[in-house]
N, CA, C and O atoms as a GROMACS GRO file, in nm:
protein
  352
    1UNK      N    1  -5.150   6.686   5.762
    1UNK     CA    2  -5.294   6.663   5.767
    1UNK      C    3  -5.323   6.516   5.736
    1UNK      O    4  -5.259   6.447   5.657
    2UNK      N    5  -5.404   6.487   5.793
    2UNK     CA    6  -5.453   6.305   5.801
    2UNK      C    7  -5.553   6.318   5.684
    2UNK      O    8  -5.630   6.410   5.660
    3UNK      N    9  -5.527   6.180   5.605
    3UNK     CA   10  -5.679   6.198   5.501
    3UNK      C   11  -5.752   6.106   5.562
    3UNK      O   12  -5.694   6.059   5.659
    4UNK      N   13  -5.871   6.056   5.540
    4UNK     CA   14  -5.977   5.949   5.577
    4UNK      C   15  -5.897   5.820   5.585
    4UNK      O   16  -5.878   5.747   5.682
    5UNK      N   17  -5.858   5.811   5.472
    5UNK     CA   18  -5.781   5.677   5.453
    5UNK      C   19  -5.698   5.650   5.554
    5UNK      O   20  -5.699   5.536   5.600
    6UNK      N   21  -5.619   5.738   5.603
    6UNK     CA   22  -5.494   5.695   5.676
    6UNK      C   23  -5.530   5.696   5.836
    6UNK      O   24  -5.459   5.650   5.925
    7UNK      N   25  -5.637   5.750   5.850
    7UNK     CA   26  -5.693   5.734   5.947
    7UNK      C   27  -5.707   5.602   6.012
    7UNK      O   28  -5.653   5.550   6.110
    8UNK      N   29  -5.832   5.548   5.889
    8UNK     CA   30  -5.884   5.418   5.875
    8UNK      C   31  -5.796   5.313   5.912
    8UNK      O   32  -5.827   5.221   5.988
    9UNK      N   33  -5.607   5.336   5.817
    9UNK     CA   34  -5.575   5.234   5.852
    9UNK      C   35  -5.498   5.252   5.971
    9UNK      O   36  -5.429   5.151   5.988
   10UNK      N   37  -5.482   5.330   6.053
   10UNK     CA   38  -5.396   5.353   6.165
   10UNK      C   39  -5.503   5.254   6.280
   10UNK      O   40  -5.470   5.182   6.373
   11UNK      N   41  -5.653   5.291   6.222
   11UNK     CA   42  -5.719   5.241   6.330
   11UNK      C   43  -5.694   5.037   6.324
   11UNK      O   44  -5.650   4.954   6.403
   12UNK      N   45  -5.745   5.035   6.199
   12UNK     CA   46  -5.698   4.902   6.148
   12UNK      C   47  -5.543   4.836   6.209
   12UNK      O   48  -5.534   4.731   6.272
   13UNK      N   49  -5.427   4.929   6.172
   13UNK     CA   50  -5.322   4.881   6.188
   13UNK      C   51  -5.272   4.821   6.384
   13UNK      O   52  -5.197   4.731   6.422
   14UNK      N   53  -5.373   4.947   6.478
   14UNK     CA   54  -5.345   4.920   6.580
   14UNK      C   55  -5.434   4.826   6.657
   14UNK      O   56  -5.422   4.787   6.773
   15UNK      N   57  -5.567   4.784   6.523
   15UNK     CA   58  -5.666   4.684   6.647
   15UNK      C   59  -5.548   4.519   6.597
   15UNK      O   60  -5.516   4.438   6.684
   16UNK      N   61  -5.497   4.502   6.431
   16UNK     CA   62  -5.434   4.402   6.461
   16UNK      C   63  -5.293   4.343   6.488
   16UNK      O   64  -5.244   4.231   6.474
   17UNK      N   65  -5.248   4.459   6.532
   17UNK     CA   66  -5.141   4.462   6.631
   17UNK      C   67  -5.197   4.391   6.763
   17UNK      O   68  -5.137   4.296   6.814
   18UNK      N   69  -5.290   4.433   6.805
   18UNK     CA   70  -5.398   4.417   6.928
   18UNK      C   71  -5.442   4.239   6.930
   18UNK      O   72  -5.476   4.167   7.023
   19UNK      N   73  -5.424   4.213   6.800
   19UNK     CA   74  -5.477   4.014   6.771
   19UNK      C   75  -5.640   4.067   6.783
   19UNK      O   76  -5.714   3.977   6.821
   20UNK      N   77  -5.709   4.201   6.755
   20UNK     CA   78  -5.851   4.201   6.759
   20UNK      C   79  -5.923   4.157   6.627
   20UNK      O   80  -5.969   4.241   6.550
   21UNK      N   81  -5.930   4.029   6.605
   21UNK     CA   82  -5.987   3.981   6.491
   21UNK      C   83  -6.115   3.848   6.533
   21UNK      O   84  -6.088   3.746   6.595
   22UNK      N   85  -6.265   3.891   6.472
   22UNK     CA   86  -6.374   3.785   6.515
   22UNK      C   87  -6.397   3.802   6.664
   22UNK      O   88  -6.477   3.879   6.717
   23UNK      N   89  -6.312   3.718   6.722
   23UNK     CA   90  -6.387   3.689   6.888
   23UNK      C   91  -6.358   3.741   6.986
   23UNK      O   92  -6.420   3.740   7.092
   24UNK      N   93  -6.207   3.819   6.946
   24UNK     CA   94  -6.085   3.899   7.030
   24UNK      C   95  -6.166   4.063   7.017
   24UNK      O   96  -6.121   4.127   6.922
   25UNK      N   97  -6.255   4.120   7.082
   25UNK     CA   98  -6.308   4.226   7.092
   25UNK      C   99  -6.232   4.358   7.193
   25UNK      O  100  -6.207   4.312   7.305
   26UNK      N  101  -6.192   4.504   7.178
   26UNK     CA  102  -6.203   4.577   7.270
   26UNK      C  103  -6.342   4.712   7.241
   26UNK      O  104  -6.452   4.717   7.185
   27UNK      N  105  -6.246   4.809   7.324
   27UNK     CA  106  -6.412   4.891   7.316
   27UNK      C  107  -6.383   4.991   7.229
   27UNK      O  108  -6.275   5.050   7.232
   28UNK      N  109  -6.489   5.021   7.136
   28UNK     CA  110  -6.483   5.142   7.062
   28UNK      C  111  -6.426   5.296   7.127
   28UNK      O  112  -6.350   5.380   7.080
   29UNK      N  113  -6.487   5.288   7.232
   29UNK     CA  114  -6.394   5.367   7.296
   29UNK      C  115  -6.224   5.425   7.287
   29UNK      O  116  -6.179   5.539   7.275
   30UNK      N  117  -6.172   5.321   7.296
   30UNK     CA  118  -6.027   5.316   7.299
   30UNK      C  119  -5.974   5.315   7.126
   30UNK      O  120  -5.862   5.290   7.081
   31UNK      N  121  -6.072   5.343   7.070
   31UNK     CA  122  -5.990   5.354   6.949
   31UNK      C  123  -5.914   5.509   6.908
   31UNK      O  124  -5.810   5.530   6.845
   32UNK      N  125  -5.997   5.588   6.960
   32UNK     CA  126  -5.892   5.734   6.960
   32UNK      C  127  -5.813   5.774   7.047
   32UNK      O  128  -5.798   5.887   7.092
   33UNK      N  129  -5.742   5.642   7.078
   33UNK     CA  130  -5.661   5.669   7.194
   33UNK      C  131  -5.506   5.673   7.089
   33UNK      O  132  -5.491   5.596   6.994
   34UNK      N  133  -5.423   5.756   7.122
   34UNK     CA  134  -5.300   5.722   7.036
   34UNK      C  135  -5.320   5.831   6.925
   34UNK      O  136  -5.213   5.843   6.864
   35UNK      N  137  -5.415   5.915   6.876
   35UNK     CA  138  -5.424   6.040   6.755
   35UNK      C  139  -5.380   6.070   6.839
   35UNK      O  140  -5.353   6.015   6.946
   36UNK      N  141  -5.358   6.214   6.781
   36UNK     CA  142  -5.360   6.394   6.824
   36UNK      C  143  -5.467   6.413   6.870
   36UNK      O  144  -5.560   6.334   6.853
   37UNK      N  145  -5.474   6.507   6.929
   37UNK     CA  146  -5.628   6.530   6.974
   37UNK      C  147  -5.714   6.611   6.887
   37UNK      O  148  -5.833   6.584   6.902
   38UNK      N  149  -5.689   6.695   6.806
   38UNK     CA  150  -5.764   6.744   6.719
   38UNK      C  151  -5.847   6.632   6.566
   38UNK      O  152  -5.925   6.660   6.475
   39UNK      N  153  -5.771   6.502   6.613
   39UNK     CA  154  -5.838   6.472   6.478
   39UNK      C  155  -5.892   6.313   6.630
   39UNK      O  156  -5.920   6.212   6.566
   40UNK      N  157  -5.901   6.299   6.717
   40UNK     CA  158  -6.015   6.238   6.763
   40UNK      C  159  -6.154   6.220   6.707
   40UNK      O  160  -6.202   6.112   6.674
   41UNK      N  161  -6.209   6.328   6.702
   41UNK     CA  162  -6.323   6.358   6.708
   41UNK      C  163  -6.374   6.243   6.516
   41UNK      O  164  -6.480   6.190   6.481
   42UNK      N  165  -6.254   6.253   6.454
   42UNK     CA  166  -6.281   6.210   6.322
   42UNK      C  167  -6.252   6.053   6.331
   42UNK      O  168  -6.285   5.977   6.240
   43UNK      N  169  -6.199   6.017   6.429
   43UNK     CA  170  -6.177   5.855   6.448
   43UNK      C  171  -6.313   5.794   6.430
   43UNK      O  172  -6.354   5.716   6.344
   44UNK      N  173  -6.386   5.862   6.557
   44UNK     CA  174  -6.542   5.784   6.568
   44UNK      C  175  -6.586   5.794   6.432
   44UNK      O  176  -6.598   5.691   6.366
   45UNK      N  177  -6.611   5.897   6.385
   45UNK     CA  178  -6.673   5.889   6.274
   45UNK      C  179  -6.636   5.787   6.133
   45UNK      O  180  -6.728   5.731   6.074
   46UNK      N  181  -6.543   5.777   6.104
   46UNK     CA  182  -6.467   5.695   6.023
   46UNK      C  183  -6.467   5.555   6.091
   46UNK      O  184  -6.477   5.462   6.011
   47UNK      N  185  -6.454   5.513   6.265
   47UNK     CA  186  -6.489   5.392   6.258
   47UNK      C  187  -6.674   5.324   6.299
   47UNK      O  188  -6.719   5.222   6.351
   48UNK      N  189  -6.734   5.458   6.234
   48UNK     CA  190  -6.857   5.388   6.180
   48UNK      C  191  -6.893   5.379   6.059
   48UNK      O  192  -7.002   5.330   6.026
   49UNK      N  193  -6.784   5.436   5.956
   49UNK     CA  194  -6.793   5.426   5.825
   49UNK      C  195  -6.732   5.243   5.849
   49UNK      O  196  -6.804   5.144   5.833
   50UNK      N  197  -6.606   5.242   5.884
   50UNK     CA  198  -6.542   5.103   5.852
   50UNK      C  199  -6.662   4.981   5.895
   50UNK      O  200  -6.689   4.876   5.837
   51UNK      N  201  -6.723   5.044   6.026
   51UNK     CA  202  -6.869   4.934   6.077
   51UNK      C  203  -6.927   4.925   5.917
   51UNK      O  204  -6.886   4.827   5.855
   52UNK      N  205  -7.016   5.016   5.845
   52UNK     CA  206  -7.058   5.018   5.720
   52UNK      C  207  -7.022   4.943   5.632
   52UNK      O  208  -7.092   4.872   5.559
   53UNK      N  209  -6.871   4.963   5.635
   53UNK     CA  210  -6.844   4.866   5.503
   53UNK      C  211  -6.798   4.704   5.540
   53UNK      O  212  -6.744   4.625   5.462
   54UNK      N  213  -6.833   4.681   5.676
   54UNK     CA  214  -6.811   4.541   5.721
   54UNK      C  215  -6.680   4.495   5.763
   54UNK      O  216  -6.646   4.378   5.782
   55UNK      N  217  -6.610   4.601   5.776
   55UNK     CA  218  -6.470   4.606   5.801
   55UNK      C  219  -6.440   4.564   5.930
   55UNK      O  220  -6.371   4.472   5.974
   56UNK      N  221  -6.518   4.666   5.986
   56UNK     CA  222  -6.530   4.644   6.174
   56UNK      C  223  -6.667   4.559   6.214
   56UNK      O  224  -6.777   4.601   6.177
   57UNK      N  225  -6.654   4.423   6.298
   57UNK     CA  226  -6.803   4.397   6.347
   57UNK      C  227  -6.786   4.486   6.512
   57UNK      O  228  -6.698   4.523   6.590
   58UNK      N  229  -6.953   4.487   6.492
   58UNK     CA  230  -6.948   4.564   6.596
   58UNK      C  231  -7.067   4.469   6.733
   58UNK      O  232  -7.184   4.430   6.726
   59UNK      N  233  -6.952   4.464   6.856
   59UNK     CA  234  -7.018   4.370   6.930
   59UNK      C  235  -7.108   4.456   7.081
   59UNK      O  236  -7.037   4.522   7.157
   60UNK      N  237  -7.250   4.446   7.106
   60UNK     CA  238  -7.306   4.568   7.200
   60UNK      C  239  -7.331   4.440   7.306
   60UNK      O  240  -7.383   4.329   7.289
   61UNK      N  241  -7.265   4.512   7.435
   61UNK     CA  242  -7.238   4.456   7.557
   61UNK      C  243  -7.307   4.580   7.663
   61UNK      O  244  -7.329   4.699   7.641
   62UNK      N  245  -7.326   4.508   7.765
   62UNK     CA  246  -7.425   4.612   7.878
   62UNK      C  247  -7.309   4.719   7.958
   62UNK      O  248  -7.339   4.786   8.057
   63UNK      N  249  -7.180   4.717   7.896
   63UNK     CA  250  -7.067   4.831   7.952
   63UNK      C  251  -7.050   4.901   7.833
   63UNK      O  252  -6.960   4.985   7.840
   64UNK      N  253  -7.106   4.892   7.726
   64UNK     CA  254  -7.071   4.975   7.572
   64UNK      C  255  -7.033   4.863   7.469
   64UNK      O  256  -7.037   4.741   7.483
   65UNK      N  257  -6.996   4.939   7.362
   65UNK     CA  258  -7.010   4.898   7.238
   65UNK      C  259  -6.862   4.849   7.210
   65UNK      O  260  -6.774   4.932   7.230
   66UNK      N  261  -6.817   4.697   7.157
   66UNK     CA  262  -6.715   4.636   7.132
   66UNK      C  263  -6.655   4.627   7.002
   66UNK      O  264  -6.742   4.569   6.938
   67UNK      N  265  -6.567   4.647   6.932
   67UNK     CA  266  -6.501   4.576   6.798
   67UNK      C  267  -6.416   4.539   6.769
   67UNK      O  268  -6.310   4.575   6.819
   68UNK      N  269  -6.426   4.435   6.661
   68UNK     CA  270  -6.297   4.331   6.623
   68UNK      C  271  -6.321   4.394   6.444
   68UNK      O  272  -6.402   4.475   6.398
   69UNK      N  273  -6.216   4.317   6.384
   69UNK     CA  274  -6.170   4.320   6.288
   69UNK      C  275  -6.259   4.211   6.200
   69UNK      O  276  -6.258   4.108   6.268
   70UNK      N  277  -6.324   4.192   6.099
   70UNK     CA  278  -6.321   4.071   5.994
   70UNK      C  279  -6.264   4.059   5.897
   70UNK      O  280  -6.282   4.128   5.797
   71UNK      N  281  -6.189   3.973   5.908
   71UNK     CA  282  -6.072   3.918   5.894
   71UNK      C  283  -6.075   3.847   5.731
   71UNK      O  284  -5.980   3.796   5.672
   72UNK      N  285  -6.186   3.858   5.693
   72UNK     CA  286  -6.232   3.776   5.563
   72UNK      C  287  -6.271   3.918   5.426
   72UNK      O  288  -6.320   3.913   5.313
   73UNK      N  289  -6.224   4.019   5.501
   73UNK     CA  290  -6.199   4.126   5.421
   73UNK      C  291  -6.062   4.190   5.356
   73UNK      O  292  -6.049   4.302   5.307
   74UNK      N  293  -5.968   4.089   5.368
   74UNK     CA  294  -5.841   4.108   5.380
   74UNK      C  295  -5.775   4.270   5.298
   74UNK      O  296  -5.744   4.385   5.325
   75UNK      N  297  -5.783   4.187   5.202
   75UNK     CA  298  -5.807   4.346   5.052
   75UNK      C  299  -5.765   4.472   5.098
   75UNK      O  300  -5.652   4.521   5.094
   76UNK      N  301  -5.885   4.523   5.147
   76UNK     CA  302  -5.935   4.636   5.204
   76UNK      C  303  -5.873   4.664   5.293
   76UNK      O  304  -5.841   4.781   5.313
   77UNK      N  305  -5.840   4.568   5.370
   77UNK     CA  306  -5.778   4.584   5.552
   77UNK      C  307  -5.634   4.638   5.532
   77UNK      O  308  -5.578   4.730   5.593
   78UNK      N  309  -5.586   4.553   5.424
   78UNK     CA  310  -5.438   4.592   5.404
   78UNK      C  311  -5.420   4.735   5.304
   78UNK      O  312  -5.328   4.817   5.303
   79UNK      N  313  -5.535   4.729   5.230
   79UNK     CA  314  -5.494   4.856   5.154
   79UNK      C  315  -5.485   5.018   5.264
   79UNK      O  316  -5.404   5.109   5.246
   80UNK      N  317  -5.590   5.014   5.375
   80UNK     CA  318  -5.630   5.056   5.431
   80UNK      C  319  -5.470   5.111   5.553
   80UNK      O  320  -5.469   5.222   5.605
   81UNK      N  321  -5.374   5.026   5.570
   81UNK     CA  322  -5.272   4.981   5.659
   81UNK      C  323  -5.195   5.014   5.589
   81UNK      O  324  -5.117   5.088   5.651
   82UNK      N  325  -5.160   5.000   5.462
   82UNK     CA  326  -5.062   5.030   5.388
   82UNK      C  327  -5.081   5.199   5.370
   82UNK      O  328  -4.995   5.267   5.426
   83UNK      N  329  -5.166   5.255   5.311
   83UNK     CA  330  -5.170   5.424   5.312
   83UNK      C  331  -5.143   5.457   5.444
   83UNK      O  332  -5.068   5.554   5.458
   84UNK      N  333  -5.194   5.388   5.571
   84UNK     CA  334  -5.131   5.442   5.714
   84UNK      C  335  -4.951   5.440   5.693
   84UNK      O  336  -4.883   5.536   5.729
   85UNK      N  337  -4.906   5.347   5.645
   85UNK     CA  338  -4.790   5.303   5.691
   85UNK      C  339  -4.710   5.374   5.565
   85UNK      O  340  -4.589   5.392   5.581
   86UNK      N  341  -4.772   5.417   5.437
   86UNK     CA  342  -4.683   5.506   5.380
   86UNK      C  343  -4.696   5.651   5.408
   86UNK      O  344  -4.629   5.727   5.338
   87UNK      N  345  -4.801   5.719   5.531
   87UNK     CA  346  -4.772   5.822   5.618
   87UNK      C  347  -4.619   5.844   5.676
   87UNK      O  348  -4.531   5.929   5.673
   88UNK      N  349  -4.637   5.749   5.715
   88UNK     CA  350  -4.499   5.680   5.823
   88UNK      C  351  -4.364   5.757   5.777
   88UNK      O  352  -4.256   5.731   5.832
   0.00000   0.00000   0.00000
């Protein structure tokens, strides 16, 4: 079973794998790409918690909604990556 956390950082871990940090944007969309499919549905939700806590900026374009990473949250980002990666 996935907790919130590890969620968070899987999402984290694969946007900066991605180099999505500040100006380097993809689409919210594609972030539950790569779960299981039963815990999809909990990606979105959790990456509008991470929007909340300033984790994710979120960039709105006339094809949908974009996000990068801020990068000036470091802390968080890694604590967030690290509970993903002690899933692992």
């Amino acid at each position: 079973m996935w907790t919130n956390e590890e969620i968070k950082g899987k999402i984290l871990h694969k946007l900066t794998r991605l180099g999505k940090f500040k100006h380097s944007h993809t689409s919210i969309d594609n972030l539950p790409k790569g779960f299981p499919q039963e815990i999809r549905g909990r990606v979105e939700v959790l990456a509008k918690e991470l929007k909340k806590e300033r984790i994710l900026f979120s960039k709105p374009t006339n094809y949908g909604e974009e996000v990068s990473i801020n990068s000036e949250i470091r802390e968080k980002i890694l604590y967030y990556i690290n509970k993903f990666l002690e899933k692992e």
